[in-house]
C-alpha positions as semicolon CSV with decimal commas, in nm:
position;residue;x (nm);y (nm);z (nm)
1;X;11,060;-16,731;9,117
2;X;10,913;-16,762;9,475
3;X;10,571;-16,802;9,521
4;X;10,322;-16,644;9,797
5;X;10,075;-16,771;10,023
6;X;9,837;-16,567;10,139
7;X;9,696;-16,699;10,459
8;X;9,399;-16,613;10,607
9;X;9,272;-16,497;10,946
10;X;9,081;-16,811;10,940
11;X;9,342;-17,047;10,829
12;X;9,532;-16,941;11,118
13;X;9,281;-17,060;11,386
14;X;9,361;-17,280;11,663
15;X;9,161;-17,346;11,974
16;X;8,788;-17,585;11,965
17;X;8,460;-17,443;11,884
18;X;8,143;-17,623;12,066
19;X;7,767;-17,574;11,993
20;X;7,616;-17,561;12,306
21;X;7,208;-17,621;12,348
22;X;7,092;-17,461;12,656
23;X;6,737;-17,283;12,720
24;X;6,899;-17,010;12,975
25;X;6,986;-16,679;12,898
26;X;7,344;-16,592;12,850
27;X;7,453;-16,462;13,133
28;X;7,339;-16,803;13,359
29;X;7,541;-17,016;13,135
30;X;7,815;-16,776;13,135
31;X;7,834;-16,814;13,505
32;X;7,789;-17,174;13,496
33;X;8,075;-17,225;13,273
34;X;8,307;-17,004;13,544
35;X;8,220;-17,150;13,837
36;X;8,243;-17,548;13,640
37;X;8,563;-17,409;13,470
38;X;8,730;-17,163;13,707
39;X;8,711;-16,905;13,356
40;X;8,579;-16,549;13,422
41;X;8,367;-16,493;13,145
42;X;8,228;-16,089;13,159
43;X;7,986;-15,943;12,946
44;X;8,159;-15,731;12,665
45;X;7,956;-15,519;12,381
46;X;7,763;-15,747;12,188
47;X;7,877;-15,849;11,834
48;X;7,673;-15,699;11,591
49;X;7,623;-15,846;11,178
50;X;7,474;-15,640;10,911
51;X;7,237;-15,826;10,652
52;X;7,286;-15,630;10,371
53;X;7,006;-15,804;10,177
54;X;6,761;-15,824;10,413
55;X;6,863;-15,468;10,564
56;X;6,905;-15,528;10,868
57;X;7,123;-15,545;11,158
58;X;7,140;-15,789;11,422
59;X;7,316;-15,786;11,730
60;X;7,427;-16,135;11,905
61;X;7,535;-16,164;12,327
62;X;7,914;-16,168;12,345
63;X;8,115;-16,268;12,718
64;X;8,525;-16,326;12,688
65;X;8,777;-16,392;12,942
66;X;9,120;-16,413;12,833
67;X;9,372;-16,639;13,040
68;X;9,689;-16,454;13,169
69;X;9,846;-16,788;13,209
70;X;9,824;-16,961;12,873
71;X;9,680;-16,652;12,712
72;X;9,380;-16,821;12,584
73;X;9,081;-16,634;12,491
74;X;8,751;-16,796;12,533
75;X;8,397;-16,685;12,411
76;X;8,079;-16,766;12,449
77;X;7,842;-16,589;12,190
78;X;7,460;-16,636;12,117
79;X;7,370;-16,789;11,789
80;X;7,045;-16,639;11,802
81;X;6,863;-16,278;11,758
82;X;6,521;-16,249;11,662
83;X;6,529;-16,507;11,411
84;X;6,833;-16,431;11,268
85;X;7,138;-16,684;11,375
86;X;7,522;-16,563;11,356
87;X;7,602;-16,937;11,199
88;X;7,305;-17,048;11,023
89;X;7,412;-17,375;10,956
90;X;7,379;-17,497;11,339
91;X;7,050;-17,382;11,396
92;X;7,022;-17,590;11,681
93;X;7,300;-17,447;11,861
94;X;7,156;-17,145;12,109
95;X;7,529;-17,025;12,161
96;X;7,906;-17,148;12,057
97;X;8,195;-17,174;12,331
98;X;8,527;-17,068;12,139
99;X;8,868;-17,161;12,298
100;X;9,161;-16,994;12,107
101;X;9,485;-17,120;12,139
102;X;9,633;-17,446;12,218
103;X;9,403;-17,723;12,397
104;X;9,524;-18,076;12,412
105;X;9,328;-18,355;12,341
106;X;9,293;-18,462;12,713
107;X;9,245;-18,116;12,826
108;X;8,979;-18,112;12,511
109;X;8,817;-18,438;12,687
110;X;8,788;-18,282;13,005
111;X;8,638;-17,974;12,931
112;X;8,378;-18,088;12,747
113;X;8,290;-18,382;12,998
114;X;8,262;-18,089;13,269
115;X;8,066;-17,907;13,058
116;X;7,881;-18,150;12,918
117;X;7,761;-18,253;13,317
118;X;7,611;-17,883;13,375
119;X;7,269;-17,940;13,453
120;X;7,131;-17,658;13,185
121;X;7,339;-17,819;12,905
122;X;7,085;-17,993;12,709
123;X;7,375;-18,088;12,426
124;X;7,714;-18,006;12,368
125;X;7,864;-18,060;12,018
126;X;8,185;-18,024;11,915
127;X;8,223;-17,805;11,552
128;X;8,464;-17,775;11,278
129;X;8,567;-17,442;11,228
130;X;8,716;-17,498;10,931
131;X;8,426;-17,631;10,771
132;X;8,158;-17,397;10,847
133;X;8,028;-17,143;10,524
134;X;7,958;-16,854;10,818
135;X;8,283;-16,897;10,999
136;X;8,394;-16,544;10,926
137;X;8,106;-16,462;11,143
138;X;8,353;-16,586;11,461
139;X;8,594;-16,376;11,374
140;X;8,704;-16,224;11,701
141;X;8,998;-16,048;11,867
């Protein structure tokens, strides 16, 4: 008898996930991180988590841009709404950077050295999205 393996949405994740620290709104570091990395990050609707035990809804910045040569998608989303953060367990991150799709190491290296010299970038840190408890919070198409 065979057995099954059910994988998960979040098993299935490839790309790099960075923390970024940055005291700018979302929009400037959106358009720093086009004009550093030739992206073109636009605003979409924002991403929006329900606390059902504290009853409330809170609604976090979103910006994509989705490669038509490699057919990456990349993200940058805000970590923080009035109090509330969409991973809790990098409170110190004020908004993630999410590459899906294949990045080699040296490509990996470079991007975050680029970002890493923008002048509003107070940190960059890189994440393991396999090991955050609120990872299903990322769950994007």
């Amino acid at each position: 008898m065979s057995k099954k393996r059910i994988v998960s949405i979040e098993d299935q994740f490839t790309g790099v996930l960075w923390g970024i620290m940055a005291q700018v709104k979302e929009y400037q570091l959106s358009w720093h991180l086009n004009r550093t990395l030739g992206f073109d990050l636009k605003r979409a609707d924002d991403m929006e988590i329900i606390h059902k035990k504290k009853n409330r809804t809170s609604l976090f910045s979103f910006f994509r841009y989705e490669s038509e040569l490699d057919k990456r998608q990349v993200f940058v989303i805000s970590n923080k709404h009035l109090g509330e953060f969409l991973i809790p367990e990098v409170q110190q991150a004020d908004y993630f950077l999410m590459i899906k799709g294949e990045v080699s190491g040296a490509e990996e290296e470079t991007l975050f050295s680029k970002i890493k010299n923008i002048p509003i970038v107070q940190l960059i840190v890189k994440l393991e999205y396999h090991q955050l408890k609120s990872k299903h919070n990322l769950l994007v198409d």
